[in-house]
C-alpha positions in Angstrom: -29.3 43.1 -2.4 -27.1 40.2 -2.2 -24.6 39.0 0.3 -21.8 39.2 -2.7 -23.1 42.7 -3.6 -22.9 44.1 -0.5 -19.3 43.1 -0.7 -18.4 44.3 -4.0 -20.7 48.1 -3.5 -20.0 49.0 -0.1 -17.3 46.9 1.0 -16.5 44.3 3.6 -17.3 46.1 6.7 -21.0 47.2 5.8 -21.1 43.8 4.2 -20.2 41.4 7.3 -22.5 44.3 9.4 -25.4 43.3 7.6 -25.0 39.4 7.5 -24.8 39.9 11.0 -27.6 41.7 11.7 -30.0 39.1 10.4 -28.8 36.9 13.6 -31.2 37.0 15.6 -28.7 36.7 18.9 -26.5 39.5 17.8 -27.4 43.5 18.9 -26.3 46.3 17.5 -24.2 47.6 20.0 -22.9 44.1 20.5 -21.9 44.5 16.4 -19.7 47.1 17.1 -17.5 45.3 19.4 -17.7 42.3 17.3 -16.2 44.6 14.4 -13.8 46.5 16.8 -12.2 43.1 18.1 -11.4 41.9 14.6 -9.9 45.4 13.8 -7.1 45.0 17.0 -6.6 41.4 15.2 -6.3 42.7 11.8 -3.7 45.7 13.4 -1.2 43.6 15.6 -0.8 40.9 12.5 0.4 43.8 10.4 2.4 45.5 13.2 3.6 41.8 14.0 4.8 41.2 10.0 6.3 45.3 9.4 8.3 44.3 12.6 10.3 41.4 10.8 10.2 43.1 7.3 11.5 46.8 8.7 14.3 45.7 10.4 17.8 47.0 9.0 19.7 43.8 9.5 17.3 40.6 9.1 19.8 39.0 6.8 21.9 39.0 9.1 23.2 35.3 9.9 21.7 34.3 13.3 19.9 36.8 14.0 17.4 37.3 16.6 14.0 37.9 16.4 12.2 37.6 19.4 8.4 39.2 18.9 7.9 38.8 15.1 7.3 35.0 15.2 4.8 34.3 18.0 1.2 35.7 17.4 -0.6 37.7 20.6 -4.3 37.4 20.4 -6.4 39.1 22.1 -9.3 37.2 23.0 -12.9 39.1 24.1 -16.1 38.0 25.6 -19.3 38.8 24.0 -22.2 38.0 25.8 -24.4 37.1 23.3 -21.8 34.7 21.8 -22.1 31.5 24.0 -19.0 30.2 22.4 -16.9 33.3 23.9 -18.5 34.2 27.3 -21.5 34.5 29.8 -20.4 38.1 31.1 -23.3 40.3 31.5 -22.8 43.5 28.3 -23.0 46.5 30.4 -25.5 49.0 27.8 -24.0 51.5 29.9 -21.2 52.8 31.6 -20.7 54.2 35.1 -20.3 57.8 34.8 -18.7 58.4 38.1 -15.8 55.6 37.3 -12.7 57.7 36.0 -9.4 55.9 35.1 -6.7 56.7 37.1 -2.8 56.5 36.5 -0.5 56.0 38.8 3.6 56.2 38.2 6.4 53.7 39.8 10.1 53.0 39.3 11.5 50.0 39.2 14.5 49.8 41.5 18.1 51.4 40.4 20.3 49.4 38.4 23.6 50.9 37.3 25.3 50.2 33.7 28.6 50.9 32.5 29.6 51.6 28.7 29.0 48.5 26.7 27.4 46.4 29.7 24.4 44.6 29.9 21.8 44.3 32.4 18.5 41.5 32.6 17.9 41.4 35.8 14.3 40.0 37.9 12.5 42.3 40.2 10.2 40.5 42.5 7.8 42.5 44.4 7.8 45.7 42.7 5.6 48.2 43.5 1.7 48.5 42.0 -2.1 49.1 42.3 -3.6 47.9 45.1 -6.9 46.0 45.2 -9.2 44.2 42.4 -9.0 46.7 39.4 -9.1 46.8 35.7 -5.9 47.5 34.1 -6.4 50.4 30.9 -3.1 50.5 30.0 0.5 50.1 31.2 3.7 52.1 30.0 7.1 52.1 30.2 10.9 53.6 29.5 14.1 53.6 30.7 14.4 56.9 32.9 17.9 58.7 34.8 18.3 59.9 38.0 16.7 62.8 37.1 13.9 61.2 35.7 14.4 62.4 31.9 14.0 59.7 29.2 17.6 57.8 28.0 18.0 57.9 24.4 18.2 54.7 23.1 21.6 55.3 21.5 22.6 55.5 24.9 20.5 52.8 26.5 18.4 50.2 24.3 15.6 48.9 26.1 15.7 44.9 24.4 12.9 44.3 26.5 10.8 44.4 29.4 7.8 42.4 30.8 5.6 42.6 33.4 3.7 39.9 35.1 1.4 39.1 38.4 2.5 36.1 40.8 1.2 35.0 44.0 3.6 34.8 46.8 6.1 36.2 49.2 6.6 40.3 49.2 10.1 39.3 48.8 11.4 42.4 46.8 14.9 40.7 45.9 15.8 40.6 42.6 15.7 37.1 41.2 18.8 36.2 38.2 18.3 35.4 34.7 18.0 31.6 35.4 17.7 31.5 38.4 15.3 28.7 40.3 14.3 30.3 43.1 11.3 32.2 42.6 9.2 33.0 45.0 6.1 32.7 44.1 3.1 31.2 41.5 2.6 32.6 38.3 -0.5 33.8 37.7 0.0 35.3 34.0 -2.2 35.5 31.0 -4.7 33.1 29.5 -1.9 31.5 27.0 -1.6 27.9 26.3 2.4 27.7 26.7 3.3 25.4 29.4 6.1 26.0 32.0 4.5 29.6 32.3 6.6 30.4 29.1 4.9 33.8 26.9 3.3 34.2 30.3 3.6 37.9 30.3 0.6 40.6 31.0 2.7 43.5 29.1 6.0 43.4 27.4 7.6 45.6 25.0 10.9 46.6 23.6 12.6 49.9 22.3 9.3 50.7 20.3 7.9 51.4 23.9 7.8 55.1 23.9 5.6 55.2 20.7 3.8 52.1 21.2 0.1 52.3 22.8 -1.5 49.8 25.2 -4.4 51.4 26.3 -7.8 49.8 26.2 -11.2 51.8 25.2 -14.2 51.4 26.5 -15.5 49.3 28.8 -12.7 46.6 28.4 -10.2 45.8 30.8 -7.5 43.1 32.2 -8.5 42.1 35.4 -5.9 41.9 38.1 -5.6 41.9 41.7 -8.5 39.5 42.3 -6.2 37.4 44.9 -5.0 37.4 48.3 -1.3 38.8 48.0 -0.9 38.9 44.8 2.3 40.6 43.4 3.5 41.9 40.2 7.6 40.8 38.8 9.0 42.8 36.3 12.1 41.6 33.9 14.2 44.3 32.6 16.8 44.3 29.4 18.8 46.8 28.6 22.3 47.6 26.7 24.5 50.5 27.2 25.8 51.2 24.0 27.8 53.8 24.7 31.5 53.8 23.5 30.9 50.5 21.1 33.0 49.5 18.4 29.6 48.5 16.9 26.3 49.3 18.5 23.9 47.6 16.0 25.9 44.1 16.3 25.4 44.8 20.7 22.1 45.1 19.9 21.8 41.7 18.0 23.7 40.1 20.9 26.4 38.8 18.4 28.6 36.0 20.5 31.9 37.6 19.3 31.7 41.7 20.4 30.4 40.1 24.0 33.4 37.8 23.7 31.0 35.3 25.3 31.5 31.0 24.2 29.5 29.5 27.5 25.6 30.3 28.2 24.9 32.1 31.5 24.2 28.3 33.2 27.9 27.4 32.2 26.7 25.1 29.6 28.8 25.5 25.7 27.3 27.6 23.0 25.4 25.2 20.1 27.5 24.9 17.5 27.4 27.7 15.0 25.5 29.7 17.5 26.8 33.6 16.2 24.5 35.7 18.1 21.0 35.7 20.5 20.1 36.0 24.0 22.7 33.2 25.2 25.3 36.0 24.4 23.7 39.2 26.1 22.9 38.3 29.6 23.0 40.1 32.5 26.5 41.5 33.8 28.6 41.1 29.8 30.1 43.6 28.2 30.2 44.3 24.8 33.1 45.5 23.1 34.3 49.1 23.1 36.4 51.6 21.1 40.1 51.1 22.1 40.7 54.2 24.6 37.1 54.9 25.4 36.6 55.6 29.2 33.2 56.2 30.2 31.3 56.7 34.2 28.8 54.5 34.9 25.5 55.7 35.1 22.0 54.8 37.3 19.0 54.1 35.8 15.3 53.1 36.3 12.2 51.4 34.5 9.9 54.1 35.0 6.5 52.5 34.9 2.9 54.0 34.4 -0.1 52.2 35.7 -3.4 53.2 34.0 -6.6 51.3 35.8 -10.2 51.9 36.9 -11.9 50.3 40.2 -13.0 46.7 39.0 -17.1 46.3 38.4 -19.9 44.6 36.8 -19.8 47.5 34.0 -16.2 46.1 32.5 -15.7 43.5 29.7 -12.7 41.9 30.8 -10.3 41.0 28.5 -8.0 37.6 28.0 -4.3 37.8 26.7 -3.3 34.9 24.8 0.8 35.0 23.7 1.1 31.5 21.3 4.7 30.4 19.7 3.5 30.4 15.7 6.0 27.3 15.9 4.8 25.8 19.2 4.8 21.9 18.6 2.9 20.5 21.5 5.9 20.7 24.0 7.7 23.7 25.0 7.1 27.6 23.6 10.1 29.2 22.3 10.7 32.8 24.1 12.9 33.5 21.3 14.0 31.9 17.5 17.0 32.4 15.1 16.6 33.3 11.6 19.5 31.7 9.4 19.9 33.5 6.0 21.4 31.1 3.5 21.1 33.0 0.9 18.8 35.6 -0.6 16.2 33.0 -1.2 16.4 30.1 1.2 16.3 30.7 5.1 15.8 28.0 7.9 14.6 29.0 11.1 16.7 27.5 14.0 14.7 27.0 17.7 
């Protein structure tokens, strides 16, 4: 039967299975994670593109989109596949390896109706020693530790990241230069340590999965006093005259004209992260009076004890409009009309 066949009677999978059985260099459980690693690919595109097209207000002038228009690729070593890796394929796993999970908080912040918080944590806690990270999740919890609705308190985002240096556990502000430390990161090609993130999420965070099957891993923990920093963003939206525009960070219900550094708003900047930093308010319902309330990033550490049985996997975060000099955290999608739209770095 031929190639073309193949693909039109059984389909693409069984298809590309048997080209790629005739490689002499290629086994068949080594096939399997071939076809598995093009499957997460296929997945997050889609996730990436129902992210933009699902959103109730992306014609909405100005209007942030921060994850729908950078790619994350995850990148994994084959053994067989000189252009990938050298790592050994383990044919089998260790039985008596179990993965463990462990739960942190991240330290207290407190939020009043309508006020933002994105504030740097430096030194918070985590896994000790050289492991293989399975998963990592997170959520905005109380005092109590129950889960805050996000009609109360929307998570914009969070990120997590390993550094080398002090075990300073100050909080560092958005901005800020003093950091103390070296970013170790992911494998990403964004200079500055920009996209340099090991996890990061937003309000989807609840439903969203991380966990890695298998025999793969991230590997962490590898250096001498290595830390972990975590970057938390979240709106009380509580008491607002309009909770969806808080949420977009429009300029005018944070009554905000300046950036955080001091320096002017572009011109016909309406609405983005320059507008929602940490400490602004956003604007409430005349007569609303509301306490302020504590909260946490309650974080969940899944991991295994690192050895020669895990694949270790590379995270690779690229700006789709990344032009050889700096990687945009974050673009602005102009809406001219319901035909034409510029995007605006």
């Amino acid at each position: 039967m031929s190639n073309l066949a193949d693909l039109h009677n059984h389909g693409w999978m069984i298809a590309w299975l048997k080209i790629l059985q005739r490689r002499p260099f290629l086994k068949l459980a080594q096939l399997r994670d071939v076809v598995y690693c093009t499957l997460v690919l296929i997945r997050s595109a889609k996730l990436c593109m129902v992210d933009i097209l699902l959103s109730r207000r992306y014609q909405r002038i100005s209007m942030e989109i921060m994850k729908g228009f950078y790619l994350a690729f995850l990148f994994f070593g084959v053994s067989s596949l000189h252009v990938f890796a050298a790592h050994v394929f383990p044919d089998t796993q260790h039985s008596d390896e179990v993965v463990k999970s462990v739960t942190f908080r991240s330290p207290a912040f407190t939020l009043g109706p309508g006020e933002v918080q994105n504030t740097y944590y430096q030194g918070v806690p985590f896994v000790k020693g050289h492991v293989a990270l399975k998963g990592f999740d997170a959520e905005v919890v109380d005092e109590n530790g129950s889960s805050v609705p996000l009609n109360e308190v929307y998570l914009h985002h969070w990120i997590a990241l390993n550094y080398i240096g002090s075990n300073s556990t100050d909080y560092v502000p958005q901005g800020s230069k003093s950091f103390n430390g070296s970013i170790v990161g992911n494998d990403g090609v964004c200079p500055h340590y920009a996209l340099s993130q090991l996890y990061g999420l937003g309000s989807e965070t609840r439903k969203t999965s991380t966990y890695l099957p298998g025999h793969y891993g991230i590997e962490v923990g590898k250096y001498e006093n290595e830390l972990w920093l975590l970057n938390v963003h979240a709106i009380d939206t509580r008491g607002t005259i309009d909770p969806f525009g808080c949420l977009e960070c429009r300029c005018d219900l944070y009554n905000v004209t300046v950036r955080e550094d001091g320096k002017p708003l572009r011109d016909g900047y309406q609405g983005g992260l320059f507008c929602c930093y940490d400490g602004v308010r956003c604007q409430l319902k005349d007569g609303f009076v509301g306490e302020n309330r504590t909260y946490y990033l309650k974080y969940t550490v899944h991991y295994k004890e690192w050895d020669d049985s895990i694949l270790p996997l590379k995270i690779y975060i690229l700006d789709s409009t990344f032009d050889g000099s700096t990687c945009k955290v974050f673009i602005h999608l102009l809406v001219l009309n319901r035909t034409d739209s510029v995007l605006v770095p």
